[in-house]
N, C-alpha and C positions, 0 to 999 in steps of 0.2 A: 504494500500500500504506500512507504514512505516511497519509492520507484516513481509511483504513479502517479502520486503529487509532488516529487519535484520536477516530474515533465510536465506538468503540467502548466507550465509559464513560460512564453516565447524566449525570452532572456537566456534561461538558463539552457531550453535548446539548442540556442546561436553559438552559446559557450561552452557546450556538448558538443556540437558540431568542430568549432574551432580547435576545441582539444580530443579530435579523432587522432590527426596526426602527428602530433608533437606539444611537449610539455611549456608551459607558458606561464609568465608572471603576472599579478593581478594588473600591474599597471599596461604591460603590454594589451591585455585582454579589453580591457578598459578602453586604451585607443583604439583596437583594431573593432569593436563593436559602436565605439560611440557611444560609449557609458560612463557614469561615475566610478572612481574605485569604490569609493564605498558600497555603490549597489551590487557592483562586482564581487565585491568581499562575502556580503549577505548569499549571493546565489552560490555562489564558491563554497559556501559550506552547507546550506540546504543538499544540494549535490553530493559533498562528502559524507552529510552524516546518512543520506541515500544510499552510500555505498556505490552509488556510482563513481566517482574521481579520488583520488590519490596524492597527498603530498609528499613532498620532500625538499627537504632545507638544504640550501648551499649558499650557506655564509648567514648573510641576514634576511639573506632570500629566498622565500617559500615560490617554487614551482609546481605547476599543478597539470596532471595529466590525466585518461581515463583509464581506470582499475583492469589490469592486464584481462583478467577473465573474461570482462564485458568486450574489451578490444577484441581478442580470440574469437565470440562467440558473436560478434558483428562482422567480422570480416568471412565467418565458414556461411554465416547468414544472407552475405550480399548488403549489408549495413542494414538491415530490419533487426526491428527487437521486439519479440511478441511476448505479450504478458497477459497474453489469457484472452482477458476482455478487451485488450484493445493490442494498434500495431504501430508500433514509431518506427518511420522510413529515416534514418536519418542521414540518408545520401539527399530527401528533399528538403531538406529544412531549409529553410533563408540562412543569405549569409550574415 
């Protein structure tokens, strides 16, 4: 259910989608979407505690990418994620 409701908001789609293929920092994420960091920070962790995304610290800098198993299990899928009741494509999400 937590899955469900954190796709459940375009924002954190976009930054689902942007961290398909490489690990990024909040402020990066922030420019390349045309967001606040702060909003940023909020979906960044709604996200993590989803269990969807991953951190890791280098230096004083928290990089964030998505949880190896989910990556695995969207690339054998064609980037669909089925959860039952419903199906996130997320080759089409906006950018």
């Amino acid at each position: 259910m937590l899955v469900l409701k954190a796709l459940g908001e375009m924002n954190r789609l976009r930054i689902m989608r942007l961290l398909m293929s490489r690990v990024l920092d909040v402020n990066t994420i922030a420019e390349r979407l045309g967001l606040t960091e702060y909003n940023v920070s909020k979906h960044l962790r709604i996200l993590k505690d989803a269990g969807l995304l991953e951190m890791q610290k280098n230096g004083k800098q928290r990089l964030y990418g998505v949880v190896t198993h989910l990556k695995n299990k969207l690339a054998a899928n064609g980037n669909v994620l089925e959860l039952g009741c419903c199906t996130f494509r997320f080759d089409k999400f906006p950018k």
